[in-house]
Backbone as CSV, one residue per row, in Angstrom:
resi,resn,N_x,N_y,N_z,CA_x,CA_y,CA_z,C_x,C_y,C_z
1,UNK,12.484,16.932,-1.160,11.897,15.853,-0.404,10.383,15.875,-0.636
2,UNK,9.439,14.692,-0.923,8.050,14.443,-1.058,7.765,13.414,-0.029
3,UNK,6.936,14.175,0.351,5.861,13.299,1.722,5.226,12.716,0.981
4,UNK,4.740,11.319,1.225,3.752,10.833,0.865,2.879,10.157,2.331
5,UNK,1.506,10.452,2.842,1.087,10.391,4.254,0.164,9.486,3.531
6,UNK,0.011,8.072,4.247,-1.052,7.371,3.939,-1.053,6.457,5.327
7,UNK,-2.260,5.650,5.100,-2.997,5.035,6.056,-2.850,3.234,5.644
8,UNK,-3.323,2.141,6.648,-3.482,0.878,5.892,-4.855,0.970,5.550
9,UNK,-5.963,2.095,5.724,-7.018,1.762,5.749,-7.141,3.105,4.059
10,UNK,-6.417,3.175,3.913,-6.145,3.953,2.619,-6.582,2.990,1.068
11,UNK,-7.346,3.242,0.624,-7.843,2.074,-0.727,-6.918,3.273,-1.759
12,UNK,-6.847,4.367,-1.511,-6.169,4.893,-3.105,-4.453,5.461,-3.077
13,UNK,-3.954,4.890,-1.542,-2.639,4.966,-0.881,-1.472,4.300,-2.625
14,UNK,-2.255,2.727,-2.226,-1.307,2.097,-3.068,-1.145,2.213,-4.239
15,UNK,-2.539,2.819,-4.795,-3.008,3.337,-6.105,-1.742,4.639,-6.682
16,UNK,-1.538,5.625,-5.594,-1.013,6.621,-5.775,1.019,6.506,-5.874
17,UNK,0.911,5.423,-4.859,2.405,4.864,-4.876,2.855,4.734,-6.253
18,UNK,1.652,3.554,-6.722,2.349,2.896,-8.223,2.244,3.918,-9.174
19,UNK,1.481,5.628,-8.931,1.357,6.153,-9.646,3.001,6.535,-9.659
20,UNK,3.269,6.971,-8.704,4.726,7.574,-8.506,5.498,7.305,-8.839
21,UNK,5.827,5.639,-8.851,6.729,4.844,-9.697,6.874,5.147,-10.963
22,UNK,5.521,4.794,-11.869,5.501,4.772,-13.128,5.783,6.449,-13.100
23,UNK,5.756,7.755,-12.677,6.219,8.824,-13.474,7.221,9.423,-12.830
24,UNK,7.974,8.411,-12.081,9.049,9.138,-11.256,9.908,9.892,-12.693
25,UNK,10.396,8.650,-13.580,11.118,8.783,-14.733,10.975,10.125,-15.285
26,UNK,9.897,9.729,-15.942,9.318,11.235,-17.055,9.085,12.487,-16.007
27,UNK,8.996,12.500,-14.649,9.183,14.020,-14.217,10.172,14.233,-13.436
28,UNK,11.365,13.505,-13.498,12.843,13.722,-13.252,12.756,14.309,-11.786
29,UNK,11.975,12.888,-11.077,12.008,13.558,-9.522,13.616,13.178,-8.925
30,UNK,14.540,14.129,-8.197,14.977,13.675,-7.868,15.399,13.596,-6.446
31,UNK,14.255,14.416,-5.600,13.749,13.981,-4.705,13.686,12.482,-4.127
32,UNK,13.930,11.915,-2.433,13.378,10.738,-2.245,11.683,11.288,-1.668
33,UNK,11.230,10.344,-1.918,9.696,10.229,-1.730,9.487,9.041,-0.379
34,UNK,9.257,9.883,0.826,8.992,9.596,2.253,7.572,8.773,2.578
35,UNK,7.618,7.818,3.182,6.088,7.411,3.023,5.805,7.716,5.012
36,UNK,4.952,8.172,4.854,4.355,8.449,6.471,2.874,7.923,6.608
37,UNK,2.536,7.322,7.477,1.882,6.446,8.271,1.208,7.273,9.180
38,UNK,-0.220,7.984,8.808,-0.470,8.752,9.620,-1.074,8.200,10.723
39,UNK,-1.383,7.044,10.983,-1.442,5.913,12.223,-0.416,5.997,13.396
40,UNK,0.680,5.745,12.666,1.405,5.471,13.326,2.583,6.578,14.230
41,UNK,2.446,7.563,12.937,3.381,8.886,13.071,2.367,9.926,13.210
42,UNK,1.219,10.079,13.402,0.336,11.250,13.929,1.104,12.388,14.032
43,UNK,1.931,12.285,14.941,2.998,13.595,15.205,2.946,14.427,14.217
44,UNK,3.957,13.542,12.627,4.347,14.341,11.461,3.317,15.185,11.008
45,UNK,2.044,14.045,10.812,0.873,14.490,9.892,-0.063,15.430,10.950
46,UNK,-0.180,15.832,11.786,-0.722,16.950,12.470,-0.001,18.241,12.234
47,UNK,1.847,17.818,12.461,2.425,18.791,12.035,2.295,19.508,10.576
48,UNK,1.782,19.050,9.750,1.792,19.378,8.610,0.010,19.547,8.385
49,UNK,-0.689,19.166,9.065,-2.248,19.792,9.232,-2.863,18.525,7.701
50,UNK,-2.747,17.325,8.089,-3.038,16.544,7.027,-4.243,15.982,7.490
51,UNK,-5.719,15.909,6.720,-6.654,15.285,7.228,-7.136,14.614,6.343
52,UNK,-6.848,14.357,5.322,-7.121,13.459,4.318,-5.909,12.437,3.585
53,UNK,-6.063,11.376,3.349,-5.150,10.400,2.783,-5.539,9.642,1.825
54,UNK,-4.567,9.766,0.295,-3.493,10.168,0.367,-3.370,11.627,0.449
55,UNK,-2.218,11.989,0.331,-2.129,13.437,0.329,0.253,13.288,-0.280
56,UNK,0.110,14.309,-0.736,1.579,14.625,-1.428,1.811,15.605,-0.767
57,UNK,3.044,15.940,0.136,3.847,17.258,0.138,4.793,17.124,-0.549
58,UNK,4.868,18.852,-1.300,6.767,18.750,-1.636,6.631,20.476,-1.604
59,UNK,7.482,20.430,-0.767,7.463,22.214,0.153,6.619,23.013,0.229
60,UNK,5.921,23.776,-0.212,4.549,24.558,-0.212,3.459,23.879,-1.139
61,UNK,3.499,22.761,-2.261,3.077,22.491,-2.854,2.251,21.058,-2.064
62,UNK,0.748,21.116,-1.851,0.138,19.927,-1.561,-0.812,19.423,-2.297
63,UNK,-1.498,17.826,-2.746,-2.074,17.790,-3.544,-2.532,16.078,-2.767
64,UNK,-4.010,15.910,-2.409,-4.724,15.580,-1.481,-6.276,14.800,-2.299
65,UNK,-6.346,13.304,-1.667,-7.473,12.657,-1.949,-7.889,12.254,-3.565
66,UNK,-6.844,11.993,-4.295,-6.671,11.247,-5.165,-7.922,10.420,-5.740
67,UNK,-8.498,9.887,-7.206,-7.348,9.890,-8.310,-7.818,10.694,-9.369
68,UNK,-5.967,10.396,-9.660,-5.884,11.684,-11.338,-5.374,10.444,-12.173
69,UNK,-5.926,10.740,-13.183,-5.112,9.807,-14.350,-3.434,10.209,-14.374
70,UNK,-3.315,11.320,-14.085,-1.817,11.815,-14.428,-1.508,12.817,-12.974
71,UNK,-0.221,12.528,-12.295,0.365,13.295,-10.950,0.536,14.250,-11.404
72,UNK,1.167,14.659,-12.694,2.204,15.391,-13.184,1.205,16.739,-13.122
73,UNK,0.272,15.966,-14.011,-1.094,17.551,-14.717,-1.684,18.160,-13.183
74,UNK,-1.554,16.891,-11.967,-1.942,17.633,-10.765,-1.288,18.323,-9.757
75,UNK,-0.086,18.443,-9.812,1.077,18.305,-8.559,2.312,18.548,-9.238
76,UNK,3.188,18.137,-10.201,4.338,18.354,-10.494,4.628,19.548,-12.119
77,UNK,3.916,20.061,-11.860,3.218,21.220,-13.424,4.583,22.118,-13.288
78,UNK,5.139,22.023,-14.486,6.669,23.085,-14.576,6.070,24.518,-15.273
């Protein structure tokens, strides 16, 4: 499972979405990718100690305040 915690007041939220799309393929996520609303769901994103947006969880692995030309080289590295 991948968190994705963003805001509407997020300018690199949507940026990071379409990143996800385009490399869901080539890094064989097969994970669903959660979108959280730290507006709205505060709860989650406190629980998880998130103070910047965007931000990626996927289990111990976090990767926060975006952009990379490539997710993969930042966050999904085999």
């Amino acid at each position: 499972m991948i968190l994705l915690f963003t805001s509407d007041h997020c300018a690199w939220c949507d940026v990071l979405k379409m990143m996800l799309d385009d490399e869901s393929g080539e890094l064989g996520i097969p994970e669903t990718v959660f979108e959280v609303d730290v507006n709205r769901h505060h709860h989650i994103a406190e629980a998880y100690g998130i103070l910047v947006v965007p931000t990626l969880v996927a289990g111990c692995r976090r990767s926060q305040g975006f952009p990379h030309t490539r997710i993969s080289s930042r966050f999904f590295s085999k």
